[in-house]
VODOMI-507300 format. One record per residue: x, y, z of N, C-alpha, C, CB in turn; residue in three letters. Coordinates in steps of 0.2 Angstrom, whole numbers, plus 5000, padded with zeros to 4 digits. Glycine has a CB too. Layout:
<atoms>
XYZXYZXYZXYZALA;...
</atoms>
This chain:
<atoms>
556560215789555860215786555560155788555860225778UNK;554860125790554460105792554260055784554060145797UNK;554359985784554259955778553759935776554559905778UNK;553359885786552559895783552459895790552159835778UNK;551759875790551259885796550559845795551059965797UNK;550659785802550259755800549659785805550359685801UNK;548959785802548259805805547759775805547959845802UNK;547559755812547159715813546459725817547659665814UNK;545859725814545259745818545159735826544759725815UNK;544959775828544959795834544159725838544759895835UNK;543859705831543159675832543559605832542359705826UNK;543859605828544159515828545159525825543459455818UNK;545459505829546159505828546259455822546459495836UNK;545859425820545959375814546059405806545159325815UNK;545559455808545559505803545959555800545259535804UNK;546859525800547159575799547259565791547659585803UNK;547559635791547759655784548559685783547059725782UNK;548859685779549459735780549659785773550059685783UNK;550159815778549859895773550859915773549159985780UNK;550759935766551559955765551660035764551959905756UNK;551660075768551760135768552360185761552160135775UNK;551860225759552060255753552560325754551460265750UNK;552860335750553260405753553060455747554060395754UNK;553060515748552760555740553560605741551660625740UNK;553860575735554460595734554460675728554960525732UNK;555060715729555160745722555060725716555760755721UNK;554660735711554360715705555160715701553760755703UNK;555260695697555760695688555660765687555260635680UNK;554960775687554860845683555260925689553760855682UNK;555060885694555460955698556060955701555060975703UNK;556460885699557260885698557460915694557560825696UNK;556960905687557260915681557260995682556960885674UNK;556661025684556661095683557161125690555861135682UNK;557261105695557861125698558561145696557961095700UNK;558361095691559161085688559161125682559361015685UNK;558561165678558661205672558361155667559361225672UNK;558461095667558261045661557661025660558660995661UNK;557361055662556461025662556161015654555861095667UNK;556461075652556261095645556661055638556561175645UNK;557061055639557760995637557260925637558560995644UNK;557160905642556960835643556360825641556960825650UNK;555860875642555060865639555160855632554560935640UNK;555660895629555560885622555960835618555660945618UNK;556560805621556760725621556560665622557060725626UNK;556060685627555660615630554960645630555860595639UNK;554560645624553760665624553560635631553160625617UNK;553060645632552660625637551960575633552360695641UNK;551760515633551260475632551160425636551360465626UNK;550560465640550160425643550060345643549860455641UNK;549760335638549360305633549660245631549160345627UNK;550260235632550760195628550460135632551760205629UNK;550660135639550660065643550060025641550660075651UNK;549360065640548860025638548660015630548260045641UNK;549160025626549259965618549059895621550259955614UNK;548459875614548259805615549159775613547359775609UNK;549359805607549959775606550459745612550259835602UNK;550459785616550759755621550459725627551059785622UNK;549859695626549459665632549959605634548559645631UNK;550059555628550559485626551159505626550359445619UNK;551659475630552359485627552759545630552259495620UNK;552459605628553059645631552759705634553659675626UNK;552759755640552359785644552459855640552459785653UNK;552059885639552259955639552260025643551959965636UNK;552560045645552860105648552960165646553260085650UNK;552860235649552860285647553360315655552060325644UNK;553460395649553960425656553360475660554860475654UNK;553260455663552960505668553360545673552560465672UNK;553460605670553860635678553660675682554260665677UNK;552960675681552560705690552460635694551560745689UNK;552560565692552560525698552960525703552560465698UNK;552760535710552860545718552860515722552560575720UNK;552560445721552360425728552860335726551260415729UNK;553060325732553560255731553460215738554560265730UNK;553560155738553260105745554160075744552360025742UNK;554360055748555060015752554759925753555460065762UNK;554959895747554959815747555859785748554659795737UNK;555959715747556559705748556159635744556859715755UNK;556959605743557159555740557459515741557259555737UNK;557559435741558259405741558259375749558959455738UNK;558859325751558859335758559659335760558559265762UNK;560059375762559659425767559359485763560159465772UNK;558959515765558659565760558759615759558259575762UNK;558659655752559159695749558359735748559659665741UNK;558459815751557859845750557859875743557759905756UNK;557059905740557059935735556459985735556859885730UNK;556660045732555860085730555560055726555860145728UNK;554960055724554460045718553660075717554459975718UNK;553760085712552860115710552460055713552660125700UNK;552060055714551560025715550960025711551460035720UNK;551059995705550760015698550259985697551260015692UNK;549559995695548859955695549059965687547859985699UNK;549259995684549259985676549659935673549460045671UNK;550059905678550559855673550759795677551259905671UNK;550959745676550859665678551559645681550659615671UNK;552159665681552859655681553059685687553259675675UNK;553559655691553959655696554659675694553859595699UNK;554859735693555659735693556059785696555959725687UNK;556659795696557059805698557859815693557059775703UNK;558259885697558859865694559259815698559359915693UNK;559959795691560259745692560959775693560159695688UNK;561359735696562159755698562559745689562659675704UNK;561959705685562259685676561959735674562059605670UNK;561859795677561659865671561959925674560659885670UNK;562159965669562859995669562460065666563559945664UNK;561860085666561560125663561560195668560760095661UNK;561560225667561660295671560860295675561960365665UNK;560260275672559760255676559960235682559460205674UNK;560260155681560260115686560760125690560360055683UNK;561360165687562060195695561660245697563060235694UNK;561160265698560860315703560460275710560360365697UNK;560460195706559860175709560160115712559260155705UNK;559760095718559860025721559659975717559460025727UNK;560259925717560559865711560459815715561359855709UNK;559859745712560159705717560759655714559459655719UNK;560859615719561659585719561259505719562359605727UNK;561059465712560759385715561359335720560559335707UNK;561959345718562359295721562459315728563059275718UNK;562259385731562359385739561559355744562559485741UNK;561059315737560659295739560359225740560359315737UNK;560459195746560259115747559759095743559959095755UNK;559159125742558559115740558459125731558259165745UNK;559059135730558759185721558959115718559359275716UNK;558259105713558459055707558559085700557758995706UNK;558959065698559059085692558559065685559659065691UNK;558359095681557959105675558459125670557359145676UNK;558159075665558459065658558059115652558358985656UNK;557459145656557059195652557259255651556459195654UNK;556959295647557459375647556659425649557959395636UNK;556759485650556159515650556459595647555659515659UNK;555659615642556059675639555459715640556359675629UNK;555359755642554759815644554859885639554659835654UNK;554459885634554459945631554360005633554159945626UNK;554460075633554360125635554360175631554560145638UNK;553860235631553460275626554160305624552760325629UNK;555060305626555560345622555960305624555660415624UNK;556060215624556760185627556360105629557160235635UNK;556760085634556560005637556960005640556459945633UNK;556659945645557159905650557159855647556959885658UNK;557759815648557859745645558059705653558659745638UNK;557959665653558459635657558259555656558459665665UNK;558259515663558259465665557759425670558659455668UNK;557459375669557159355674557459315680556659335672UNK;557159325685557559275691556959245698558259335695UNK;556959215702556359195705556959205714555859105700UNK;556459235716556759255726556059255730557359355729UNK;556559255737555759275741555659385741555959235755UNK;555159385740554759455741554659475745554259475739UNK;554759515749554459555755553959615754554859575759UNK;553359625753552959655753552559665760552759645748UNK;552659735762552059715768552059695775551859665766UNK;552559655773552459615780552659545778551659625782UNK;552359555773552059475768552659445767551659475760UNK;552959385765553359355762553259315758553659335764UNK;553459315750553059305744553659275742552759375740UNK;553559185741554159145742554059135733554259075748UNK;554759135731554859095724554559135720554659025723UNK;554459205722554159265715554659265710553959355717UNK;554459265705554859295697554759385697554459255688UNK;555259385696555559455694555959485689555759475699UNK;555959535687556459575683556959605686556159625678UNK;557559565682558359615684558459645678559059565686UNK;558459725680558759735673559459755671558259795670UNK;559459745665560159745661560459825658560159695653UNK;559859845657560059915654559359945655560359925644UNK;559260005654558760065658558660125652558960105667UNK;558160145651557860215648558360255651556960235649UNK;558360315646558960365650558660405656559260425644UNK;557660415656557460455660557260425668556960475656UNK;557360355668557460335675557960355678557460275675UNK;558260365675558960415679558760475686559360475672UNK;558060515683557860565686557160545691557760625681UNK;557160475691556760475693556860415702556360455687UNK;556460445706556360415715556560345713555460405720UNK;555960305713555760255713556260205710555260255711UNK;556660165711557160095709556760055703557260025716UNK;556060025706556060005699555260005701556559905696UNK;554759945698554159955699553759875700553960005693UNK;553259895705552959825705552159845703552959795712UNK;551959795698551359795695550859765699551359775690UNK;550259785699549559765702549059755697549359815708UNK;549059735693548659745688548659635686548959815681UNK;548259625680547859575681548559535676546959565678UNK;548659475676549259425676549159395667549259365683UNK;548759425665548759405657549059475653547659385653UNK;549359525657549459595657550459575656549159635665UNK;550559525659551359515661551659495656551459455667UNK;552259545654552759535650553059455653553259605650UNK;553259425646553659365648552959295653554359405655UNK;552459315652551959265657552359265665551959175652UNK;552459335664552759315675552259315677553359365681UNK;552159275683551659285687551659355692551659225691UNK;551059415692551059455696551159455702550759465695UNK;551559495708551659475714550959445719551959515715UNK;550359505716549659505722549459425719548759585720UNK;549559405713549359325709549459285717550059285702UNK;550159285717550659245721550359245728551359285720UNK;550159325732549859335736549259265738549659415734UNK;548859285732548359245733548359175733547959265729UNK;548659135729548859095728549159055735549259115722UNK;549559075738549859065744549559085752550559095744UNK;548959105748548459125753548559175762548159035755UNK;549059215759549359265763548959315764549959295760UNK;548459335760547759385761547159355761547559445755UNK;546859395767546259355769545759365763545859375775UNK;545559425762545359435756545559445750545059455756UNK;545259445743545959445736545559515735546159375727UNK;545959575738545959625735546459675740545159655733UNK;546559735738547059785740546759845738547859765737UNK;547159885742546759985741547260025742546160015747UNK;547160075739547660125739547460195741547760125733UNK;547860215745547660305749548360325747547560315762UNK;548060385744548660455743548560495746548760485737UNK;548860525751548960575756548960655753549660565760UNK;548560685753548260765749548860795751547460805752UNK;548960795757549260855762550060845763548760855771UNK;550360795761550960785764551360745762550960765770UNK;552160725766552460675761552260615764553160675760UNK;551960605770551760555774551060535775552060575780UNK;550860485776550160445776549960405771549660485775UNK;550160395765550060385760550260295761550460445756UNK;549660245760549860175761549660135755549460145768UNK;549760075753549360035749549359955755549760035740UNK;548759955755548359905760548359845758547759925761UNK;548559775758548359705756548159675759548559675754UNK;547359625757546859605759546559635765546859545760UNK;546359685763545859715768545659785764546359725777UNK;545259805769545159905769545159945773544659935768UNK;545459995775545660025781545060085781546360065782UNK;544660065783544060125784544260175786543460105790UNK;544860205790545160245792545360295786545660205795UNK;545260275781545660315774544960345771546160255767UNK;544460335774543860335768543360355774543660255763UNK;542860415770542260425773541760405770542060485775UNK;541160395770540560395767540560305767540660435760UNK;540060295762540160235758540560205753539760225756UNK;540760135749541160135745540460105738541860105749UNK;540760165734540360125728540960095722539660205722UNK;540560025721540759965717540659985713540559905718UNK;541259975707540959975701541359905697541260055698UNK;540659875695541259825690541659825686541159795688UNK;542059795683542759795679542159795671543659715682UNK;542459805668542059825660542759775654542159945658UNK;543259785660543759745654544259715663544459825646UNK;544359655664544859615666545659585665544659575666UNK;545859675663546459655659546859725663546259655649UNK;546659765663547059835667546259845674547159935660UNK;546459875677545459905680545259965677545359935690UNK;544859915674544359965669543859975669544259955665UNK;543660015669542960055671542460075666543160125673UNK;542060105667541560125664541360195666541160085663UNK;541460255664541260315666540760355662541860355666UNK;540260395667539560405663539860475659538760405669UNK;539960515661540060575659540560615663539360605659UNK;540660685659541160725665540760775664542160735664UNK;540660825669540260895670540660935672539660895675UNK;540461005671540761065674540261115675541261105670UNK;540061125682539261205680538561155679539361275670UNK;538761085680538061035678537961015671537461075681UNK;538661045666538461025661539160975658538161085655UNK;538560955651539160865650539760915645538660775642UNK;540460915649540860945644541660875641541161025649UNK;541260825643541760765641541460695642542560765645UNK;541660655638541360595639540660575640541660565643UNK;540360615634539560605633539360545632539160635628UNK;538960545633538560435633539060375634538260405623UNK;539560415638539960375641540560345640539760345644UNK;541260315642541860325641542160285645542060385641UNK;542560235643543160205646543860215649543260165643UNK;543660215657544460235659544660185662544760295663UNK;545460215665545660155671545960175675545960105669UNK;545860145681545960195688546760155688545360175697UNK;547360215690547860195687548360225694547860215679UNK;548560195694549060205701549760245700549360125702UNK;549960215693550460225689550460275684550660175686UNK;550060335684550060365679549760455686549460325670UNK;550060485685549960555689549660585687550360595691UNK;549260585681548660635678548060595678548660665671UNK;547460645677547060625673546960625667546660645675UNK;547060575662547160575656546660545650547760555655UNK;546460605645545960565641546060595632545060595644UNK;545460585630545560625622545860705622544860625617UNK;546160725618546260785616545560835616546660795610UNK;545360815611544760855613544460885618544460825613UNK;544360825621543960805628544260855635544160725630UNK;544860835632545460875639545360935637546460865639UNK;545560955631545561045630544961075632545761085622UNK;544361035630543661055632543561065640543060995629UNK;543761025645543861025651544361085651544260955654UNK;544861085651545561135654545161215652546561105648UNK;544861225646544561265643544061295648544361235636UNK;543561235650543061275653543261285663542261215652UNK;543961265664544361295670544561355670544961255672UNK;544661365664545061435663545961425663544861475669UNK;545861365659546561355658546761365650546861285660UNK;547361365648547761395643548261335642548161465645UNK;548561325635549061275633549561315633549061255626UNK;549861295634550761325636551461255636550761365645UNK;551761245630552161205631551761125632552361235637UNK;551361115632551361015633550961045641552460955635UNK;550661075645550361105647549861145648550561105648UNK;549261125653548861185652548861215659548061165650UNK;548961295658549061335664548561375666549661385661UNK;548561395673547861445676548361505681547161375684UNK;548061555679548361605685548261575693548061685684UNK;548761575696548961555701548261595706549961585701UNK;548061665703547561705709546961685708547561785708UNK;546961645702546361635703545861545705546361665697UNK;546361515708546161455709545461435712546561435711UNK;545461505718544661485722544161505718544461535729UNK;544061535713543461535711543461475704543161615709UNK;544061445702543861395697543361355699544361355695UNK;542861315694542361265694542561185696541961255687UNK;542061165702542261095701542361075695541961065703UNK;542561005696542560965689542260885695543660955683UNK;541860855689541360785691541360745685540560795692UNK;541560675690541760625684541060595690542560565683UNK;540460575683539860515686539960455685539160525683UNK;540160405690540160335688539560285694540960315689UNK;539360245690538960195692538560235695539260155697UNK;538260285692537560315696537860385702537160245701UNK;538460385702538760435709539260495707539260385714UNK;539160545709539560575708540260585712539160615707UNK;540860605707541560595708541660685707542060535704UNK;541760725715541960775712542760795713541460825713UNK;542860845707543760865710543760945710544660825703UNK;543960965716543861055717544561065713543861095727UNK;544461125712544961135709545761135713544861185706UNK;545661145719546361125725546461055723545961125735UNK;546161025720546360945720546760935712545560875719UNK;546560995707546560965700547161015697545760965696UNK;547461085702547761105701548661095704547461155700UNK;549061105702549661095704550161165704549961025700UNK;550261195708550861225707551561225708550861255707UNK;552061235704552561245704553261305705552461205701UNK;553461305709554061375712554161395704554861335717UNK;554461365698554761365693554061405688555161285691UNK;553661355686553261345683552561405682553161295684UNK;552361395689551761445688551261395690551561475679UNK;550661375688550161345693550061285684549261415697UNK;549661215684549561175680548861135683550161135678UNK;548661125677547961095676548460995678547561115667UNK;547860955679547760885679547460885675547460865684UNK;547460885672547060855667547660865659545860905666UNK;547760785655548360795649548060735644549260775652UNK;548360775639548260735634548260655634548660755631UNK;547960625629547860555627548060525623547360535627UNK;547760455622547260435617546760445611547160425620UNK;546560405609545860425604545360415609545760385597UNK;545360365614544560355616544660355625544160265612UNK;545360325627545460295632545460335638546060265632UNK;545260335642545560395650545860325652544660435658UNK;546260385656546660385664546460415668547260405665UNK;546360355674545960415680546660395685544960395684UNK;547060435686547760425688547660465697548460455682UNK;548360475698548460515704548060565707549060555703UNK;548060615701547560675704546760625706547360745695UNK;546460615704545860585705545760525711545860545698UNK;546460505712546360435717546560485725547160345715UNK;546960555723547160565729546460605731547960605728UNK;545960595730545260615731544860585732545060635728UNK;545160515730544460445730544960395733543960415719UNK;544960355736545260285740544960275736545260265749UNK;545360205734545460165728545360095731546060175725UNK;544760065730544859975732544859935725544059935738UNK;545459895724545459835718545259775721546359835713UNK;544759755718544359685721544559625714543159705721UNK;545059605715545159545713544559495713545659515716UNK;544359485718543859435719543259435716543759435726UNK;543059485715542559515711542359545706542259545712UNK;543159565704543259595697542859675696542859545692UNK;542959715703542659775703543259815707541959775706UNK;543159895706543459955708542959975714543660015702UNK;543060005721542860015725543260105726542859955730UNK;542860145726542860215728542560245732542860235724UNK;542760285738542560325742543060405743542560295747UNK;542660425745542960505749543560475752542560545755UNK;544060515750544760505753544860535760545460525748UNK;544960525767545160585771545860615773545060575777UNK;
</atoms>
């Protein structure tokens, strides 16, 4: 597998950017139903969204939920000589980790362990890091190595080793997870890796973007300092951040048929890397899923499978523009299951404009400016 790829404009070779290639793996959720246990597990491990963004945990300890439609993972490494890892590439959450060879969790023996003493480079930390999750936690350790992201080498980052793991990481791709989101966010005050990025002046410019590949397991990149025009048609409309703490947005309304059927006079989400739905109030959702022609079933809303071409778009208006998602974008189906809506339960007030949404819209996070940049994805 190809780790990264540097890109550099054809108008000035000064201008490069480099891009860590994503892979869209088997989801949790369709292990589990391979295996019979989907049903078992859903009702073991609720699903909540919503956890990770608790002000409770903005200071101190990150929050986490089990998502098991996430799909998509990037190949970083650690330590010297280097010790590869999958990870989410997560805009909701601030922390860098990984498992450790000291966790003995049936999570972690599924997964790649790093080993600090086969590393020249790893300093040891006296700090502990504990990240909560919506049914368990990771506890572990902090430790400080060089990073490889990219291309990039990100010297004397702090990171999490963990000690013990949620039982549902077990079923899940990805090793551990790296956060992209803003560094007042970071369990333990670690410093975020893109911080570090900038800081060491490795990106020309302080922002990064994200493409999810519609069609495949392949294409799928996240880009630092730069934007691959390549991923995006049209123009890109800026929106500014509303809150500097996750990327937060401001959303005018959501339509179906041209009328308002969620988030009237407007509504706060956050474009979210780490979360595979679109997620908002109950209300809000059943009112959406309702006017698709979907149905509750289980912790799910279901559409007959025959009838997907004639469902209605769905339109998120932001900053003056319209965001639309046909229904080829918003539905999923599954061999086991039957066909499912995007759009899930929340919060009281909060959206998530997660996977479904970004794999439609290319995603620019502008550090520098404190704004989200979206366009048509190709």
């Amino acid at each position: 597998m190809k780790w990264a790829v540097l890109v550099c404009a054809m108008v000035a070779l000064s201008e490069c950017f480099y891009q860590v290639p994503l892979e869209k793996g088997k989801t949790a959720r369709e292990i589990l139903e391979e295996q019979g246990l989907w049903e078992e597990y859903r009702l073991k491990y609720p699903y909540n969204p919503t956890a990770k963004f608790d002000d409770r945990f903005a200071v101190g300890t990150e929050s986490m939920t089990n998502d098991a439609d996430l799909s998509y993972y990037g190949v970083i490494s650690i330590g010297t000589p280097p010790q590869s890892f999958k990870v989410i590439f997560d805009t909701g959450s601030s922390n860098l980790w990984v498992p450790s060879i000291y966790c003995n969790s049936p999570a972690c023996n599924n997964h790649a362990k790093f080993n600090p003493s086969t590393s020249s480079t790893y300093k040891h930390s006296s700090a502990s890091l504990n990240i909560q999750y919506g049914t368990g936690s990771m506890i572990g350790l902090l430790g400080y190595d060089t990073v490889m992201v990219g291309g990039l080498a990100v010297t004397n980052q702090i990171f999490g080793l963990s000690t013990s793991e949620a039982p549902f990481m077990q079923y899940m791709r990805a090793d551990g997870i790296l956060g992209l989101a803003y560094p007042r966010l970071a369990a333990s005050g670690a410093t975020p890796v893109f911080d570090n990025m900038m800081t060491e002046d490795l990106v020309k410019q302080d922002l990064f973007s994200v493409y999810l590949s519609s069609n495949s397991q392949q294409g799928s990149v996240v880009t630092f300092g730069g934007i691959d025009s390549n991923h995006y048609t049209g123009s890109i409309t800026w929106v500014p951040l509303s809150r500097d703490l996750y990327w937060q947005i401001t959303v005018d309304s959501v339509t179906v048929n041209g009328q308002v059927v969620a988030c009237s006079g407007g509504c706060q989400a956050i474009v979210d890397t780490g979360t595979s739905l679109i997620v908002g109030p109950q209300s809000s959702i059943s009112n959406i899923n309702s006017r698709v022609g979907a149905y509750s079933q289980n912790g799910d809303y279901m559409v007959n499978c025959n009838n997907i071409a004639q469902m209605p778009d769905v339109t998120f208006h932001i900053q003056g523009q319209e965001f639309t998602l046909p229904a080829s974008a918003y539905i999923h189906q599954s061999q086991y299951f039957g066909c499912r809506t995007g759009f899930g339960n929340g919060g009281d007030s909060l959206w998530i404009l997660g996977d479904v949404f970004i794999r439609q819209y290319f995603a620019v996070f502008n550090r520098g400016q404190n704004m989200v940049g979206l366009a048509k994805a190709v």
